[in-house]
C-alpha positions as CSV (number, residue, x, y, z in Angstrom):
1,X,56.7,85.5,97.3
2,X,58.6,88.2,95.8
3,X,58.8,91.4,97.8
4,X,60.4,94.2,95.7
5,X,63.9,94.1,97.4
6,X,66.8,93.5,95.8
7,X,70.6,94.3,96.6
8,X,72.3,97.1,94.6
9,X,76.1,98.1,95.2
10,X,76.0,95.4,98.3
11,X,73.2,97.4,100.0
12,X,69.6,95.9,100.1
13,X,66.9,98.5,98.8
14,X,63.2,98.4,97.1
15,X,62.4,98.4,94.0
16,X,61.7,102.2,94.5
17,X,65.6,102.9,95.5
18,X,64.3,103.1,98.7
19,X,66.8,101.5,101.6
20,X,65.1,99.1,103.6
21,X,64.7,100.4,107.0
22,X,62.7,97.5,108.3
23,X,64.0,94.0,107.6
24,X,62.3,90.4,108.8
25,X,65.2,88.1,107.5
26,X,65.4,84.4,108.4
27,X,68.3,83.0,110.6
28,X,71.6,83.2,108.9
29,X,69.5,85.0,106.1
30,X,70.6,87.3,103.4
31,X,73.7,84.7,103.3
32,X,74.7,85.5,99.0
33,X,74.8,81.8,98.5
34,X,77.7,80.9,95.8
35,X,77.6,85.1,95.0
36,X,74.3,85.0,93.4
37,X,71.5,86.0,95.2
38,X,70.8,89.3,95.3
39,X,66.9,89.8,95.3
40,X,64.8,88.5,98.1
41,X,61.6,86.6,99.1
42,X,59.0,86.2,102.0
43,X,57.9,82.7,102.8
44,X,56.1,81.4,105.7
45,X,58.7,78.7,108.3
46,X,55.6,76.3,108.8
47,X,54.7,76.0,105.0
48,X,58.8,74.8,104.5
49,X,59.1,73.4,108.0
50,X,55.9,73.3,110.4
51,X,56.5,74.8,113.8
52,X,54.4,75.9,116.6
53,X,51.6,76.8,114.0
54,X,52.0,80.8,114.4
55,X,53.0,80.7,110.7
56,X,55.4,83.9,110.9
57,X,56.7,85.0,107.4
58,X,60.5,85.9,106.9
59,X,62.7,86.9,104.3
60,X,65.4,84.8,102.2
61,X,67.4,85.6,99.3
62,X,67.7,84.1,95.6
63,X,68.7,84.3,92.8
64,X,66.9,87.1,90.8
65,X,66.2,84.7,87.9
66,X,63.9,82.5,90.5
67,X,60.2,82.2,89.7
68,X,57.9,83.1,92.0
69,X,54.2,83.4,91.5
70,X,52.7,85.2,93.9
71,X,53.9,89.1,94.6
72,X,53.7,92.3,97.3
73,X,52.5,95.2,96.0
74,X,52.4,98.8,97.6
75,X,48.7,100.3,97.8
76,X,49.4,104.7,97.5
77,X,47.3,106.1,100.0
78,X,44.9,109.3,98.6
79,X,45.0,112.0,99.6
């Protein structure tokens, strides 16, 4: 699932320009496999390799040129 984060100058921001202030990545996660992946991903551990069940989500990178189906968007709160 693609998050809206992606790394710019080697430091990992939203799509916004925003620097991430909270992160959730996976052990040994973002790790810039062969120098090319600099956008990032949520997936849930027991959906690639069940676990205890909890299902907790975490964060990898890839390649920006990945397809991913599925997407996070921000809701703006009113006002």
């Amino acid at each position: 699932m693609w998050i809206g984060a992606r790394k710019l100058n080697g430091t990992w921001k939203w799509v916004t320009g925003r620097v991430l202030r909270f992160q959730k990545w996976s052990a040994g996660e973002p790790n810039n496999m062969w120098g090319e992946e600099e956008c990032a991903q949520m997936y849930t551990r027991d959906v690639i390799a069940p676990t205890d069940g909890e299902g907790d989500s975490y964060w990898n990178d890839v390649r920006c040129d990945r397809v991913m189906r599925f997407f996070v968007c921000k809701k703006i709160r009113k006002r």
